[in-house]
N, C-alpha and C positions, 0 to 999 in steps of 0.2 A: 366200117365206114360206108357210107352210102355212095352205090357204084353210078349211079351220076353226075357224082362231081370226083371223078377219076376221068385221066388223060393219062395218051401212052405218050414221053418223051426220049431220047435219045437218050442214053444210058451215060455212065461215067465211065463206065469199062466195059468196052466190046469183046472180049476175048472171046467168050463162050456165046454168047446173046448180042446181035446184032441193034439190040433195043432195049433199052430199059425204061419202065414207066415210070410216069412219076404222078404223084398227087397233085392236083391244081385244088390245094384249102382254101378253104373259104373261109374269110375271116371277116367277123362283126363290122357292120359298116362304122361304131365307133373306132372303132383301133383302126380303121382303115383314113378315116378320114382326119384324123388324131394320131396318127403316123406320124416318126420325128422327135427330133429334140423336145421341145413342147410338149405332148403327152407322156414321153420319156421324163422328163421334170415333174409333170404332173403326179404320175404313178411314183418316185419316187418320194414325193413328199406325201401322198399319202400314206407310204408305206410307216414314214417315219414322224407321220405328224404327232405321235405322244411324246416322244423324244424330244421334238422342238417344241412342245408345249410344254414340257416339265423344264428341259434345259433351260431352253428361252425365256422364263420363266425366272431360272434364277438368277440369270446374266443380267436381264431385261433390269428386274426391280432396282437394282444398285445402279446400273448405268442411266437410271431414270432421276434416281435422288442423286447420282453425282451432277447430272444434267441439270437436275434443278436447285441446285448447290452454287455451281459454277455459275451462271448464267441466269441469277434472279432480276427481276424487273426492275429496273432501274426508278427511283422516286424522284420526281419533276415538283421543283417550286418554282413560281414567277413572281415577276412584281411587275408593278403599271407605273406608269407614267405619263401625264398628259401634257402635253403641248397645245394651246390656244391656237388657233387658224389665224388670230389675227391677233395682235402685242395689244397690251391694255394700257395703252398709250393715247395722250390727246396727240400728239403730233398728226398721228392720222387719221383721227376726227373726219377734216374732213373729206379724203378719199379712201373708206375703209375696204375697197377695191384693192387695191393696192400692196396691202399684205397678206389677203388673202392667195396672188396671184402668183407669191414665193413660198407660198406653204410646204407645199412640196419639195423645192426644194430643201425649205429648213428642216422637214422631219425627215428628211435621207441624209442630211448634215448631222444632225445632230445622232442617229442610229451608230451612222461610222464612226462617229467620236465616242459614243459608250465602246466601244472597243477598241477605242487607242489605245498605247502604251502609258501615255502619261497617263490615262486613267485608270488601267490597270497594274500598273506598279502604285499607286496611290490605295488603290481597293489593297493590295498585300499587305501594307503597312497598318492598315486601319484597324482598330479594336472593337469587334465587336461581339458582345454577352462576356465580356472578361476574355476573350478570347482573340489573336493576333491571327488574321487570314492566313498568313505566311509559315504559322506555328501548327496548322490544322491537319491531319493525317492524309488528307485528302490532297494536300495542295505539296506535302515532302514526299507523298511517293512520284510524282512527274517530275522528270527531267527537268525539261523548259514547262514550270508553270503559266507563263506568256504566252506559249503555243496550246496550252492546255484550256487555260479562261477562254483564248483565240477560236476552240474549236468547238468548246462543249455550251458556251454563253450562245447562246439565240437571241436576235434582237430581230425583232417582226412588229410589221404594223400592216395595216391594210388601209387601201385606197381610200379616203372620203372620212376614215376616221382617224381622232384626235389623242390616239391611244396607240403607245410605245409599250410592247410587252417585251420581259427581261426573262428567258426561261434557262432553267438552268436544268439535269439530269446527271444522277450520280446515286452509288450507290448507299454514301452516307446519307441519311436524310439530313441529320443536324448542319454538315461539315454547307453540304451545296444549299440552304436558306442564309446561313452566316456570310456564305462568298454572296450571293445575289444582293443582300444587304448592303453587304461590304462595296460592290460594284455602284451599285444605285446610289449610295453616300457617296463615293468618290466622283461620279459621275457630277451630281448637283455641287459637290465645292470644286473643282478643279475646271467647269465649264459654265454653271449657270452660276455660280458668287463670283466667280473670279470674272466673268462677263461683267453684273454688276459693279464688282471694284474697280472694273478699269472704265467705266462711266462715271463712277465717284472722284475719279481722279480728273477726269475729262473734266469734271464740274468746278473742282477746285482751282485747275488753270483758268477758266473762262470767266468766275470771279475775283481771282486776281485778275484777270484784263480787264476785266469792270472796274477795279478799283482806281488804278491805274490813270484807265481813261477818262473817272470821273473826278481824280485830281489833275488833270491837264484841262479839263472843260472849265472849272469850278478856279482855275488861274486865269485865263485866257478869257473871263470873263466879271474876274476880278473881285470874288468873293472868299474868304478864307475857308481852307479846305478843315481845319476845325471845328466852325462856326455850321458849315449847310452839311458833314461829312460823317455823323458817328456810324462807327463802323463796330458791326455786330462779328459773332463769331462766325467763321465761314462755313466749313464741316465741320458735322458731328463725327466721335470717334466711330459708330457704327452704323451701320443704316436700320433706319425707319422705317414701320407700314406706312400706307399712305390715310392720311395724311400725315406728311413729317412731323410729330407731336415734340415739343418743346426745341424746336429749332425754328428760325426764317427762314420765310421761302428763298431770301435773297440775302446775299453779305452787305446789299447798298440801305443807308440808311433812307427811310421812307421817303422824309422830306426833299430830301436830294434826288430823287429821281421822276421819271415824266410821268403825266397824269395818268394816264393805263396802265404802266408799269404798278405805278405805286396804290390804282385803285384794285389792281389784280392782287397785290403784298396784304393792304387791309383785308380784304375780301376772304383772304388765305385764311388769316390770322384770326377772322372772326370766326369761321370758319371749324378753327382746331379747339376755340375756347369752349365752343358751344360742345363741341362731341367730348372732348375730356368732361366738360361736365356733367354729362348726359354719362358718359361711363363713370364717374362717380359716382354718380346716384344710383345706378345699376348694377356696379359690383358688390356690395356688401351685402344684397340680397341673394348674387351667386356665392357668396363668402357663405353666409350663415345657411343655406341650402345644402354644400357640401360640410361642413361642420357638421348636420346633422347626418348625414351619410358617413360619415366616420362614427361618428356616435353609435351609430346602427349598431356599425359591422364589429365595433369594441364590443357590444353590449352581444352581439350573437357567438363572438369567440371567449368570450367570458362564460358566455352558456355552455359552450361545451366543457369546461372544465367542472363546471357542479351542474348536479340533478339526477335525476334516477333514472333508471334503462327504459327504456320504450317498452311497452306490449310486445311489437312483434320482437324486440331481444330475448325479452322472459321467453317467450312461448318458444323460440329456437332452442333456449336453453334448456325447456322441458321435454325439448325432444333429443336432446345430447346423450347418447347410448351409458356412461356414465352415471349420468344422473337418472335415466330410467334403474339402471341397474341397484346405486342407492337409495329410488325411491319403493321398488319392487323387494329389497332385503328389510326396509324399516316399516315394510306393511306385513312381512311376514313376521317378524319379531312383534308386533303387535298384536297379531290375528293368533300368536301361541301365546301371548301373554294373556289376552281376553279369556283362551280358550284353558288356560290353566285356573284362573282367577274362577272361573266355573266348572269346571274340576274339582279342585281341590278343595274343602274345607277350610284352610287356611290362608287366606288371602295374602299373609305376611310370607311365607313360605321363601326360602332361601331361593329356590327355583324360580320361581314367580317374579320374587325381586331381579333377579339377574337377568332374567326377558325384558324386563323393562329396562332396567339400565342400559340393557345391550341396546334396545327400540333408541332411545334418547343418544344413546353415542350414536347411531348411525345419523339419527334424525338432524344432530347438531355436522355429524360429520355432510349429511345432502345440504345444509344448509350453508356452509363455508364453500362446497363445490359448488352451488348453482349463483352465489356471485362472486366466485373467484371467474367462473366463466363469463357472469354476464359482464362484470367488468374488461373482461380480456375482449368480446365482442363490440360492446360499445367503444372499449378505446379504438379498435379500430376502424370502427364506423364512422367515429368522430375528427382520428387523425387527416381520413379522407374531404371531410368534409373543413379541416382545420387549412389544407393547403387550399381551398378555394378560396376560404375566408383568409386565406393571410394572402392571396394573389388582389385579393380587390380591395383588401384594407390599406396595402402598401401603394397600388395606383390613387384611391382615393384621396391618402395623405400625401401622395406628390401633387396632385391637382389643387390639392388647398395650398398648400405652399405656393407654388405658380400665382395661384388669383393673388394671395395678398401680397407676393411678392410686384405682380403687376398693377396691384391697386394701390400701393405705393408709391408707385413709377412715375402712373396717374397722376396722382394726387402731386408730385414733384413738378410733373410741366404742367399742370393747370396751373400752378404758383407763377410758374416762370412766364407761361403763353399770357397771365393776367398783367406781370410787370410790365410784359412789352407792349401789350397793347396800352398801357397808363402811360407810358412815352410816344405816344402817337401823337402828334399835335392837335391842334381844335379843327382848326382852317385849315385849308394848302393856300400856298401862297400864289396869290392871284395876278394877272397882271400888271393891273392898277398900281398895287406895291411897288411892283418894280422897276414904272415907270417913275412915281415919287420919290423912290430912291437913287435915281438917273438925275433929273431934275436936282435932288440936292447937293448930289456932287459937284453938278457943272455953276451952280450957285458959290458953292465953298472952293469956285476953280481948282479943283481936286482932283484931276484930270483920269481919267479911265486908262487902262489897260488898253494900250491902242494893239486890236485884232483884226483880222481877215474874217469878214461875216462870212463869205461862202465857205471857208477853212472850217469856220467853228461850226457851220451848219451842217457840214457834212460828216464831220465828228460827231457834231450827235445823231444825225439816222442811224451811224454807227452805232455809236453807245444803245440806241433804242432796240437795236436787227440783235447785239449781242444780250443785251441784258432778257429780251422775248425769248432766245435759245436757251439761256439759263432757266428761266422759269418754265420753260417747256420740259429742260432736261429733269430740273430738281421733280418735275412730275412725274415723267417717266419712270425716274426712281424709286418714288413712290406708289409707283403703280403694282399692283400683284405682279410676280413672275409668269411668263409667257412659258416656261417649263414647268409644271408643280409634278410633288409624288403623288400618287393617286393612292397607290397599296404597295405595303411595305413588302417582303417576301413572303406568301405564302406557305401555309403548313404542309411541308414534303408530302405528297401520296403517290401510290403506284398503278399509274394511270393505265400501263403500257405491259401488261402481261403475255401478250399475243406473245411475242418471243419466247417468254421462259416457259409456257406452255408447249408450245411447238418443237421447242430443243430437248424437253423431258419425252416429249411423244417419241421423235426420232428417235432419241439413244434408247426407250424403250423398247419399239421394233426393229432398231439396229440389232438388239439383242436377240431375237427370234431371226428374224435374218443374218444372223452370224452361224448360228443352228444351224436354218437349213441351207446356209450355202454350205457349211462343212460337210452337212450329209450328203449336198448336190454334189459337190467335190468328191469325195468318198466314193459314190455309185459312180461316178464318171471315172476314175481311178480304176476300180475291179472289173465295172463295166459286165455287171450280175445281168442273168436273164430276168425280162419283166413281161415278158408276151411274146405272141406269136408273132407279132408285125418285128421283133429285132431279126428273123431268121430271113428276112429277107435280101437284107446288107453284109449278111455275115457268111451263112452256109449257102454253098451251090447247090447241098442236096435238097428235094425238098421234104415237107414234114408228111408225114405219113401215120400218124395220131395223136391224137391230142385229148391227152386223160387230165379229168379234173380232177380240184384237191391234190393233195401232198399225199403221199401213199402210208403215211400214219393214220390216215384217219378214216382207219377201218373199222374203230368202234362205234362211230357214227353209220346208223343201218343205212340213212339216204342218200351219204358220199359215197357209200361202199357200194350200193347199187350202181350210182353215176357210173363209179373208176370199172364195175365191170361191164356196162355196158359199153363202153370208150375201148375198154379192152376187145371185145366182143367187134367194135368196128374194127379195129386195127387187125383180129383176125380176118375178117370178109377182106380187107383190102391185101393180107398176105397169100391169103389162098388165092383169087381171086386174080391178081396181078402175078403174083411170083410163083405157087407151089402150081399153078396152072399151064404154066410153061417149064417145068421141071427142075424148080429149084429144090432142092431138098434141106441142106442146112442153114438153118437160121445163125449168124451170132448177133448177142445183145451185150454191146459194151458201153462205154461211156467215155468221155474225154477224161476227167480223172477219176474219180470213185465218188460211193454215195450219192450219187445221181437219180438211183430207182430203177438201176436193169437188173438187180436182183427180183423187185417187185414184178416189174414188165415181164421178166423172162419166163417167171415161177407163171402168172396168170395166163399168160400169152399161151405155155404149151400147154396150163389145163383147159380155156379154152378147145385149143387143137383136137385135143384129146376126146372132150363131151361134144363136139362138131361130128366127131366120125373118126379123124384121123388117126391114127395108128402113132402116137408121138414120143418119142426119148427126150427125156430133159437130162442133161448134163454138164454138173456146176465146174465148169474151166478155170473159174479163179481159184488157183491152186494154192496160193499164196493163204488169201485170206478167207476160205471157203462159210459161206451163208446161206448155201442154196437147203442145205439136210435138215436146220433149222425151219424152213418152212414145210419143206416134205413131210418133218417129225420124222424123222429118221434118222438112225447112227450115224456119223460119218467113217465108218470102216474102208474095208478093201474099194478105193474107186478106182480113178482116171488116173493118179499116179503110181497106181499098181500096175496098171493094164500099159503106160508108158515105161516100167521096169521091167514088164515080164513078169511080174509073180503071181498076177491073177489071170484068172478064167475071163473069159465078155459076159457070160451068162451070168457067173456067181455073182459080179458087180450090178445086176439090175433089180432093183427095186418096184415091185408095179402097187402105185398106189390106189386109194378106193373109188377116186378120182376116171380110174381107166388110165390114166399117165402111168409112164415108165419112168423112172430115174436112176440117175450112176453121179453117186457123190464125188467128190473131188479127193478124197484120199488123204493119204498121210505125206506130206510136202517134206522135199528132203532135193539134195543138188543133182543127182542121178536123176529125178523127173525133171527137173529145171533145164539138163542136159539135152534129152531126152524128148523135149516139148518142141521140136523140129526135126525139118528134113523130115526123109522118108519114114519115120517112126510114127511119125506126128501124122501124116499122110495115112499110111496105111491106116492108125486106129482111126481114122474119121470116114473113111468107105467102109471098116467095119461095123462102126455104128450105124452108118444108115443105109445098109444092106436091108435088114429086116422090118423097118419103120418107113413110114410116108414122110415122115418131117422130124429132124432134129435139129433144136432147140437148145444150141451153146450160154449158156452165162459163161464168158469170158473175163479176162482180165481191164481193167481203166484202159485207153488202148493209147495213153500220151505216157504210164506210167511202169510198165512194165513189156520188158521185150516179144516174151511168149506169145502175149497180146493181139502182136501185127501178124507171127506164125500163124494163130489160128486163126486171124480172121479173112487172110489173104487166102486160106484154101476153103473159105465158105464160099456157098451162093447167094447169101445174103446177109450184110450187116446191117443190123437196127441200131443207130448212135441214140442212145437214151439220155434226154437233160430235164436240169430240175428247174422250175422257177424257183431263182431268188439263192440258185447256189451254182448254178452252173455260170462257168464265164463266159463273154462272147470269145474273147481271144482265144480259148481253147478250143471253143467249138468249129470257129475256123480253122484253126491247128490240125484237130481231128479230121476234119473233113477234107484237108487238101491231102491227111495221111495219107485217106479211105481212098481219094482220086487216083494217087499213084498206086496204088496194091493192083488196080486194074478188077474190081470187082464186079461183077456185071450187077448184082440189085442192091441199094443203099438205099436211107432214108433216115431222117429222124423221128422217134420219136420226144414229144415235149408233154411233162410229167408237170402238176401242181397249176394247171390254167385254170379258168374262170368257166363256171358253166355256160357262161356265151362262148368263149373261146373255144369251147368242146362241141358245138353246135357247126359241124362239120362233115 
């Protein structure tokens, strides 16, 4: 390690060395500034990102199609409806001011009444496509279907215009266009007819008060109320467009009432004659138009039943892998028949013939397959094209129906509108008359009906103010509705996918983030070494080398160079720091094992050794010995021979080609194990390094075995060896408040498997 970024610090244990040094590492301004939870997260997930790519991966996909499963886009139908700004009414002729000024009002009236109750318990009941609202899958899985219509039905209109949208949303498409139908039907009979009917009704009181009053007038002035009074039908069973077509405008007979009244009644009436006949003359030419529009569409579904396949059928069918295959077997049966018939002399030839018969069965056999197919394609070309035709043939024949049904209707009150006008008198009855008939009375002293002229005058303003509101109202009634449908329910589509996109996305990277939170969890659990910035929170000692790569991967020639030049600093920084002020035994342990203070120990003493020093390397993990394996040397008589007494110091050393010395670990048995303290343990460790400059313990894991603490508490120095990515922190702490208390004077870590920035130290 390069001795200017070494500092001498105050040791951990004074006993022998009033000072111990310590490394001030230098570490990558990433990791320094990337310090933390945060790059702690970061470095774990990259550790682990194939894991969560593969895992995630297969969590992700299912949890994406359940998400899009659960949670499809709902399909939205509307329907329209228009309300006029202002009623199509003479009443308000002339201030049409007036109704414009409650519009607003009326179109937030009428919004909240699509979703009353009476209008929706009316829409449940209603039949619509053969089907009962209330019977629909849609409307028996809700509890309260009234709270259900109440929350899912939309009723929107915007400022300034004359348009009520009805929107509905649900996952049936069929189920929510049937209810929006269903709604808007009950909507117009339970609010706009039943409005009308109770104006019909209003009409029919105010005609009986007409009647009434024009038999008290028609007393009271002494005329008989048979004679000036035929009284027509009041209302019709139904109502009428406008014009009211085979009704009076009014229940009063013509003659009998006042001169505006009754010029307003003809007026009507001539009025209705004229358009009945005008639609007379008019419909049989829309009659015999739609006649020939059924004629079509008969004549085009008749065509599909006969005639031959189209071209592009045949050519489909020429490309049908079947019929290649029979037409490719009945050109070879011919091409050997040809080829035989010139061949052989004998044209008749049993062979010959049999090539041929066999060419003709196949030939007759492609010919049954290529229209048994073309027929199976055109039927179903044709079926396709049979339900368009049978959609437009059935509306067609309901529209002819309709006309001549209505051209009948027609043709009934133009009869009737012509009778009544034939009872209209010539004249109206003039003043003059009625004076000469005054005059004859008082002549034939016949004496008059004695009345109250301002009585009777004021009865008739009366009669006149009521009989103008009747003829006003019977208008009104026949005016177009001030609500109409505009469009019926639209064809359900799914407008609105943002959600089911969005919720498949989620449960997709929920599913990679379920991954790596596990693995975040996981590492925050074991709480693995990931770098040299964890040794800051963790161990008091501080690091003292930092070798890169994982100590496998010596087959690689350029990491093995790295690990030993890393090696080669952590020499400089032991001689340098510790064997310079007279430490003599090294120990290399670990908090629990396979850490790499095998590797560390083994390089560390050859090192020592090609530097100069005079070095013993001896493998102390008595237990599990691994040092003789790197040596390449037997493990005979070692360390727990020399701990029994049975061997020599000399006979146990090894000197390898290296220049290193070694003394294996021995043959392990409870007598060393015994043996491995106290002054036994003592004495052979002065006698190892009596004759050497530096000895180099491979020790025991030192959280895992007893011996361990023995011999590392009578060294001069412990090297704590961890691994990236297998060592814990919690032991490394463990370890190191050991090392505190043993009272050691030189400690340090070293940290095995960093980054070659890490190792740039």
């Amino acid at each position: 390690m390069n001795t200017t970024n070494l500092a001498i610090a105050p040791g951990t244990g004074a006993s022998r060395n009033t000072a111990t040094p310590r490394a001030a590492v230098r570490v990558s301004p990433k990791i320094d500034s990337d310090g933390g939870n945060g790059y702690r997260i970061l470095v774990w997930l990259r550790l682990y990102w194939l894991m969560v790519l593969f895992c995630g991966a297969l969590i992700a996909a299912p949890m994406a199609y359940l998400a899009w499963t659960v949670l499809p886009s709902k399909f939205e139908s509307y329907a329209l409806l228009r309300v006029a700004s202002s009623p199509f009414s003479v009443s308000n002729s002339k201030d049409p001011q007036r109704s414009r000024t409650d519009f607003t009002t009326y179109l937030k009236t009428n919004s909240q009444l699509i979703k009353n109750e009476f209008v929706l318990n009316k829409a449940l009941s209603t039949i619509v496509d053969g089907s009962r609202i209330s019977d629909l899958a849609t409307i028996k899985e809700q509890k309260n279907p009234f709270q259900f219509l109440d929350d899912e039905l939309v009723v929107s209109f915007q400022e300034g215009s004359e348009i009520i949208r009805l929107t509905m949303k649900g996952h049936n498409a069929e189920d929510i266009r049937k209810i929006v139908n269903a709604v808007q039907l009950a909507y117009m009979e339970e609010v706009i007819e039943k409005e009308i009917k109770e104006r019909q009704d209003f009409l029919l009181v105010v005609e009986t008060t007409l009647l009434k009053l024009q038999g008290t007038l028609n007393q009271k002035s002494g005329k008989a109320l048979d004679a000036l009074l035929p009284v027509a039908a009041v209302i019709p069973a139904e109502p009428r467009p406008f014009p009211a077509l085979g009704q009076p405008a009014l229940a009063i007979a013509p003659a009998a009432l006042p001169e505006s009244i009754r010029k307003l009644f003809v007026g009507e009436l001539v009025k209705r004659v004229m358009l009945l006949r005008e639609q007379a003359h008019d419909m049989p030419l829309s009659i015999a138009s739609q006649k020939s529009r059924v004629e079509a569409l008969e004549k085009q579904m008749q065509s599909l039943t006969t005639g031959t396949p189209s071209k592009e059928i045949l050519d489909e069918v020429d490309r049908d892998p079947e019929v290649v295959f029979l037409a490719t077997r009945e050109g070879a049966f011919r091409r050997k028949y040809n080829k035989d018939r010139a061949t052989y002399q004998n044209p008749d030839a049993p062979t010959i013939l049999a090539s041929l018969a066999e060419a003709d069965k196949v030939a007759e056999q492609l010919k049954q397959t290529r229209i048994k197919k073309a027929y199976e394609k055109e039927l179903a070309k044709r079926q396709g094209k049979a339900g368009d035709f049978g959609g437009q043939y059935e509306d067609a024949t309901r529209k002819l129906g309709e006309l001549e049904t209505r051209f009948a209707k027609d043709q009934k009150r133009l009869i009737e509108a012509e009778q009544e006008m034939a009872k209209l008198p010539p004249d109206p009855v003039t003043l003059t008359q009625v004076k000469a008939e005054e005059k004859r009375h008082e002549d034939e002293k016949k004496p008059l009906i004695n009345t109250d002229a301002s009585l009777v005058e004021a009865e008739d303003n009366i009669f006149r103010s009521i009989a103008g509101h009747a003829a006003t109202l019977r208008l009104d009634i026949s005016s177009p509705k001030r609500v109409s449908v505009l469009q019926t329910a639209s064809t359900p589509m799914q407008r609105d996918t943002r959600k089911q996109i969005l919720g498949s996305a989620f449960a997709g990277m929920f599913g990679f983030a379920l991954i790596a939170f596990g693995a975040i969890a996981y590492e925050t659990k074991v709480q693995k070494l990931c770098g040299v910035a964890d040794f800051r929170s963790t161990a008091p000692m501080p690091v003292v080398g930092v070798i890169p790569w994982q100590p496998d991967a010596n087959r690689d020639s350029a990491k093995r160079t790295d690990m030993l030049e890393a090696i080669d600093k952590l020499r400089a920084y032991v001689t340098q720091t510790w064997l310079s002020r007279g430490a003599t035994v090294v120990s290399v342990t670990s908090p629990i094992g396979d850490e790499g203070k095998a590797f560390t120990a083994f390089h560390l003493a050859n090192s020592l050794a090609q530097g100069g020093f005079k070095t013993l390397l001896v493998d102390f993990d008595l237990r599990k010995p691994t040092m003789h394996t790197l040596a390449n040397v037997p493990n005979g008589v070692g360390v727990c021979e020399l701990l029994r007494g049975e061997a020599d110091f000399r006979s146990t050393i090894h000197a390898l080609p290296s220049g290193l010395h070694f003394v294996s670990a021995g043959q392990w048995s409870e007598a060393a194990r015994m043996a491995a303290c106290g002054g036994r343990l003592e004495a052979l460790l002065n006698r190892l390094k009596e004759p050497f400059d530096c000895v180099i313990l491979h020790g025991h894991s030192l959280l895992t075995a007893a011996e361990a603490v023995e011999v590392s508490r009578r060294c001069d120095v412990v090297l704590l060896c961890t691994l990236n990515r297998e060592t814990r922190l919690p032991m490394v702490k463990k370890a190191s408040e050991r090392i505190a208390t043993m009272e050691i004077p030189f400690s340090g870590i070293v940290y095995l498997g960093a980054t070659p920035q890490e190792a740039l130290c």
